[in-house]
C-alpha positions as a LaTeX table, in Angstrom:
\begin{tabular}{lrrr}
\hline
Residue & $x$ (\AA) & $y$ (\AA) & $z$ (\AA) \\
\hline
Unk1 & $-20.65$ & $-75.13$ & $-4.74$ \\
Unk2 & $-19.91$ & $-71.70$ & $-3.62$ \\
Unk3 & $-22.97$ & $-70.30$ & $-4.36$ \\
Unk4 & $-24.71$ & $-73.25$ & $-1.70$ \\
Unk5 & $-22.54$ & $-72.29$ & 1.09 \\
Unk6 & $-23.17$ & $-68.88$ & 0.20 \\
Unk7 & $-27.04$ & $-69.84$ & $-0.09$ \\
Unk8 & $-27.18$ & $-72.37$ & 2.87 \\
Unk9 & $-27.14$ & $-69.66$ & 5.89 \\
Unk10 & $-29.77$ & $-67.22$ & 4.35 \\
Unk11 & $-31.96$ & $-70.72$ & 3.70 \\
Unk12 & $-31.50$ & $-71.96$ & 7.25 \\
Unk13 & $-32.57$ & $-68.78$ & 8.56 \\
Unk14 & $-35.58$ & $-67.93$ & 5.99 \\
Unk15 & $-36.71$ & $-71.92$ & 7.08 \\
Unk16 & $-36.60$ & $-71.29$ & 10.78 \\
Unk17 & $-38.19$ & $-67.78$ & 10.56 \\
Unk18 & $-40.90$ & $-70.14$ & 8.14 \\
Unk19 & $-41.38$ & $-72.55$ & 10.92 \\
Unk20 & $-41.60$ & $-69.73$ & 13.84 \\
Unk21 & $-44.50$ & $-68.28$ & 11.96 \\
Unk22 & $-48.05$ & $-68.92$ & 12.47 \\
Unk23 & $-49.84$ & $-69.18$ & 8.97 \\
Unk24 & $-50.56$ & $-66.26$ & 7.16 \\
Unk25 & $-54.34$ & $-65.66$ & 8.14 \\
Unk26 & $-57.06$ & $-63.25$ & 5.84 \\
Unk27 & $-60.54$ & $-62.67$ & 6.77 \\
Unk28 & $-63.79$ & $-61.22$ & 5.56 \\
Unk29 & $-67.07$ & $-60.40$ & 6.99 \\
Unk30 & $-70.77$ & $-58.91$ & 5.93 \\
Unk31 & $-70.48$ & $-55.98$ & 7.79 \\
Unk32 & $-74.25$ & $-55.08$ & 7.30 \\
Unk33 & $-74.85$ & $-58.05$ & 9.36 \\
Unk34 & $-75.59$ & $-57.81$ & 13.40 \\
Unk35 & $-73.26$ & $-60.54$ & 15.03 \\
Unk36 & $-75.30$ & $-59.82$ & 18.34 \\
Unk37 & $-77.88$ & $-62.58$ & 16.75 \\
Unk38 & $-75.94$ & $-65.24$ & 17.10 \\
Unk39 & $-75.88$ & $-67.45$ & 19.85 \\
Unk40 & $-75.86$ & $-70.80$ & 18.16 \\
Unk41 & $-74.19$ & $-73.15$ & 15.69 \\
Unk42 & $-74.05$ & $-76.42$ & 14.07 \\
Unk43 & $-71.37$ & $-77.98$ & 11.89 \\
Unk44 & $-72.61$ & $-78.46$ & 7.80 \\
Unk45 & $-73.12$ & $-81.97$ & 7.07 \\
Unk46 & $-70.03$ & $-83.81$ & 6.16 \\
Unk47 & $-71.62$ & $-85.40$ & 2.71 \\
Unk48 & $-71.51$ & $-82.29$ & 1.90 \\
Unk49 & $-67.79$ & $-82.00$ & 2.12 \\
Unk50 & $-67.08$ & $-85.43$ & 1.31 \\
Unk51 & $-68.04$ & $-87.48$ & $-2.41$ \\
Unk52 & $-68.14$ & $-90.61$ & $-0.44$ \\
Unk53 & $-69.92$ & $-90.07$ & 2.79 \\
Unk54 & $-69.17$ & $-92.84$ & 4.41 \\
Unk55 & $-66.90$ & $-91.87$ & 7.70 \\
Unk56 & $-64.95$ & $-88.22$ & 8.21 \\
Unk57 & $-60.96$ & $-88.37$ & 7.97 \\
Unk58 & $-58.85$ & $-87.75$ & 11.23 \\
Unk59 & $-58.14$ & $-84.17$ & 9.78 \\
Unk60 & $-62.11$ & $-83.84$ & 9.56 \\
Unk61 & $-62.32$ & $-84.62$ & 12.79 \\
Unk62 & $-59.45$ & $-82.48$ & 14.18 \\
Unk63 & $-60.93$ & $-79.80$ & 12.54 \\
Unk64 & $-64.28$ & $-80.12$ & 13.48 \\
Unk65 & $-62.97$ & $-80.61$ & 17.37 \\
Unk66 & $-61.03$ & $-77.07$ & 17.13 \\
Unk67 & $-63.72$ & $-75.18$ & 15.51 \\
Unk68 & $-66.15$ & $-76.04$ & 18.37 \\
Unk69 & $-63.80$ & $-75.50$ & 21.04 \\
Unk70 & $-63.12$ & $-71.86$ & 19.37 \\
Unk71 & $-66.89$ & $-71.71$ & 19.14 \\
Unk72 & $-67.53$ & $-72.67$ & 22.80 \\
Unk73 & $-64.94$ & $-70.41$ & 24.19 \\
Unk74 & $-66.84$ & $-67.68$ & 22.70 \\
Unk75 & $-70.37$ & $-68.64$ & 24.56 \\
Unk76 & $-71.89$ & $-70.22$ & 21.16 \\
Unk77 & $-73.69$ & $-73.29$ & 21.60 \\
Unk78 & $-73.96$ & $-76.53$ & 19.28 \\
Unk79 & $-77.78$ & $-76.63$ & 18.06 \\
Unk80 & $-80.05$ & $-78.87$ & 15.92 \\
Unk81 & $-81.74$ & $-75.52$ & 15.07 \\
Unk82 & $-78.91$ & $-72.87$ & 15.38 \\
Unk83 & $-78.05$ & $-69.15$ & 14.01 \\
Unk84 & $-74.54$ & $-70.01$ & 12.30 \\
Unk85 & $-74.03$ & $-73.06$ & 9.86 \\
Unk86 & $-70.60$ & $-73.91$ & 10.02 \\
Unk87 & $-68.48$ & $-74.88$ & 6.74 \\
Unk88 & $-64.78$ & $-75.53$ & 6.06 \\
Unk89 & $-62.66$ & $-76.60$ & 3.59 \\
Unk90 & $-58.76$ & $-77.76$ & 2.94 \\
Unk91 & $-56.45$ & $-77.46$ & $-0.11$ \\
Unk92 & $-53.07$ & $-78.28$ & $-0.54$ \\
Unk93 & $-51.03$ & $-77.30$ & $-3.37$ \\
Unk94 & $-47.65$ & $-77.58$ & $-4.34$ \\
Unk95 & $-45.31$ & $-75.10$ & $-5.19$ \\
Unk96 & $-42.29$ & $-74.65$ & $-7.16$ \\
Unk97 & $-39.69$ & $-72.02$ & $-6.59$ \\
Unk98 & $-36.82$ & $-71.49$ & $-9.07$ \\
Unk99 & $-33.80$ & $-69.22$ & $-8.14$ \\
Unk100 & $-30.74$ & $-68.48$ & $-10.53$ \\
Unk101 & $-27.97$ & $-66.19$ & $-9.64$ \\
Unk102 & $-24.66$ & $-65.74$ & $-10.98$ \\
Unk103 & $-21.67$ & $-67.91$ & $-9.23$ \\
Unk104 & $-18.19$ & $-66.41$ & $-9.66$ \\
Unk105 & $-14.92$ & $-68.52$ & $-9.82$ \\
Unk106 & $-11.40$ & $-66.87$ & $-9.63$ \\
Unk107 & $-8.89$ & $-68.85$ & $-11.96$ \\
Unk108 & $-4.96$ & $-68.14$ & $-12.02$ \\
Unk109 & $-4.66$ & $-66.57$ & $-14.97$ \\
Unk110 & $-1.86$ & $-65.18$ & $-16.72$ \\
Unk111 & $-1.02$ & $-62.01$ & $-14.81$ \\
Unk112 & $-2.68$ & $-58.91$ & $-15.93$ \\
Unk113 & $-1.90$ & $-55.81$ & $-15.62$ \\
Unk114 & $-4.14$ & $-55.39$ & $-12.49$ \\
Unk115 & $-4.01$ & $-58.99$ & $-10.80$ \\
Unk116 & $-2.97$ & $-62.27$ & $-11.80$ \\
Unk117 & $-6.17$ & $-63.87$ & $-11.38$ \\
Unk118 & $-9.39$ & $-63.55$ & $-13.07$ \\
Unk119 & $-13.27$ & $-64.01$ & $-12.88$ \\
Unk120 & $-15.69$ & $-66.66$ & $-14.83$ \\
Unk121 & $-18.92$ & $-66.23$ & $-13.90$ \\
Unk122 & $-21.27$ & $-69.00$ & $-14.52$ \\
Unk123 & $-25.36$ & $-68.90$ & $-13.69$ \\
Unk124 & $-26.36$ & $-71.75$ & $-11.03$ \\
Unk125 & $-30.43$ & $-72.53$ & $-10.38$ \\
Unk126 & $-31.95$ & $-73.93$ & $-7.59$ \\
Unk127 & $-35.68$ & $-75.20$ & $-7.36$ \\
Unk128 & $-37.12$ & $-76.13$ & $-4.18$ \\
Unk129 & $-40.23$ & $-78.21$ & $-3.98$ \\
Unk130 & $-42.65$ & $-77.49$ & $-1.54$ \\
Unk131 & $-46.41$ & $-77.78$ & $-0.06$ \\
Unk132 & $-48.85$ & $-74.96$ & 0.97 \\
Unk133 & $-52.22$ & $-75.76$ & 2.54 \\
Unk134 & $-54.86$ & $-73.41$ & 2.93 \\
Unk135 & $-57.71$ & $-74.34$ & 5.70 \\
Unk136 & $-60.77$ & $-71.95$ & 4.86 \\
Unk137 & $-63.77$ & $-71.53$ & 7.46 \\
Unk138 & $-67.32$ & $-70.12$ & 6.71 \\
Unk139 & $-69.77$ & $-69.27$ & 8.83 \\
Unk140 & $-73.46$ & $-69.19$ & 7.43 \\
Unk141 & $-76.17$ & $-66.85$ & 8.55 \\
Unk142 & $-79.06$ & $-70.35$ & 8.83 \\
Unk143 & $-81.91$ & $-68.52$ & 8.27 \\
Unk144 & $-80.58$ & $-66.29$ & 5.33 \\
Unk145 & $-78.39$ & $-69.27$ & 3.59 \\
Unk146 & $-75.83$ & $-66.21$ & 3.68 \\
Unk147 & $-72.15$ & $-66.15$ & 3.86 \\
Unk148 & $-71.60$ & $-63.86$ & 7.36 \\
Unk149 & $-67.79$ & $-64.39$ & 7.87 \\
Unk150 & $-64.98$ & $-66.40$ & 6.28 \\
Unk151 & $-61.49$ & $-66.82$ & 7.49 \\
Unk152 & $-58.69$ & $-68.61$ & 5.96 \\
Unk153 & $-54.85$ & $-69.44$ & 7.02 \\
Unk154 & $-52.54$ & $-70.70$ & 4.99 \\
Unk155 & $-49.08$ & $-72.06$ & 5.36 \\
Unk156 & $-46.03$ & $-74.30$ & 4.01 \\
Unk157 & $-46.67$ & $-78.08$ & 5.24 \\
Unk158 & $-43.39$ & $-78.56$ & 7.16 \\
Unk159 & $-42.43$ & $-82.02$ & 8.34 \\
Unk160 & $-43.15$ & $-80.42$ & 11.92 \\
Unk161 & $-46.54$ & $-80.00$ & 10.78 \\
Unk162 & $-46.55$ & $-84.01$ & 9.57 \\
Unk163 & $-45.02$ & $-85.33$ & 12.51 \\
Unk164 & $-47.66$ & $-83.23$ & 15.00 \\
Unk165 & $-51.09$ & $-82.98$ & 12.74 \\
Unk166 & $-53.32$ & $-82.32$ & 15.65 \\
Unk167 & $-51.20$ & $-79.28$ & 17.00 \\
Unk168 & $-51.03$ & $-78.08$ & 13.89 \\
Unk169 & $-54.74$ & $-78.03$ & 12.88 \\
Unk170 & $-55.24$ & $-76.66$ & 16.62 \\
Unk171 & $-52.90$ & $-73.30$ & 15.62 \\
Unk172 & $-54.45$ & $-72.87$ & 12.27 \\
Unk173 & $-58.32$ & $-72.80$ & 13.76 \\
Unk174 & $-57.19$ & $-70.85$ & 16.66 \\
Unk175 & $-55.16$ & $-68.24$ & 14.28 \\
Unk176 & $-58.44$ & $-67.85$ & 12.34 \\
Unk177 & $-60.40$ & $-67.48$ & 15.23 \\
Unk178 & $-58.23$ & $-65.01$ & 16.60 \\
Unk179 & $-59.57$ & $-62.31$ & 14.27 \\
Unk180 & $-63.08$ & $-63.57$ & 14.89 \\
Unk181 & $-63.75$ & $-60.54$ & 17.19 \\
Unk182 & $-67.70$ & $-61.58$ & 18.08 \\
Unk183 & $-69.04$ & $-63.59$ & 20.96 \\
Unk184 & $-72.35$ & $-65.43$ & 21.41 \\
Unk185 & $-75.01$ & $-62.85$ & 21.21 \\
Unk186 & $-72.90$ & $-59.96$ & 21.46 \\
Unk187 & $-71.78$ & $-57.46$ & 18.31 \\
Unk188 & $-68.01$ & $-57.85$ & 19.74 \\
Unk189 & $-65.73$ & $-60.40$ & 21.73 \\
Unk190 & $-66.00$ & $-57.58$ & 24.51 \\
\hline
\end{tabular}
């Protein structure tokens, strides 16, 4: 019990700095490859994403709807013939921390010849469950078949992010495209 109200406040506070946060976002890029090329794009087929084929899920969609307007903002246009193929993928993965740390009781005691009470310590563990997705976008070089640039952002699926799906896929595309420093036929976002 002690060691939970002890616990509790550093919790709270790592939780709310969690939910503050944008995702944590990596990136890569061919840097022997001239962005000033590209001026167009088109999304990868979705078969090719999904086994069944049939219809795209609402997060496909969402997805697809933020990528483009990142895309657009940046000059590119959507093309049946275009420069850029554009690819993503989503996993979500659970995770399972496990703390232990040592909980200290004072009992009376008989009195010693320093106090009359003394210390048990006994160990306490906590595990907390939680979920991490990971939304990864590639962009293709189309007339190469080349990987060009890949970003990725990943973060702990908060009931916020349940409750609000579409403003949450929205910050995750826009953090990734925020390190996309390259606009439609130009070698920067200048």
């Amino acid at each position: 019990m002690l060691l939970a109200a002890r616990i509790a406040p550093v919790l709270i506070f790592a939780i709310l700095i969690g939910c503050a946060a944008g995702p944590v976002v990596l990136t890569d890029m061919d840097t022997t490859v001239d962005f000033s090329q590209f001026r167009t794009y088109e999304m990868m087929n979705s078969e090719a994403r999904n086994a069944d084929g049939v219809y795209g899920s609402l997060v496909e969609r969402r997805i697809i709807a933020a990528i483009e307007r990142e895309l657009r903002q940046r000059g590119y246009a959507a093309s049946e013939n275009p420069d850029l193929l554009v690819n993503f993928d989503v996993f979500i993965e659970e995770r399972v921390e496990v703390a232990t740390a040592p909980v200290h009781v004072a009992r009376p005691h008989r009195h010693t010849f320093y106090s009359p009470w003394s210390a048990h310590t006994t160990w306490e563990t906590q595990v907390w469950r939680s979920e991490e997705g990971t939304l990864i976008i590639d962009l293709v070089d189309a007339k190469r078949r080349q990987l060009v640039w890949t970003g990725s952002a990943q973060k702990t699926i908060s009931d916020r992010i349940r409750e609000r799906p579409e403003e949450a896929t929205n910050n995750a595309v826009g953090a990734i495209f925020a390190k996309f420093p390259f606009a439609a036929g130009k070698g920067s976002a200048e």
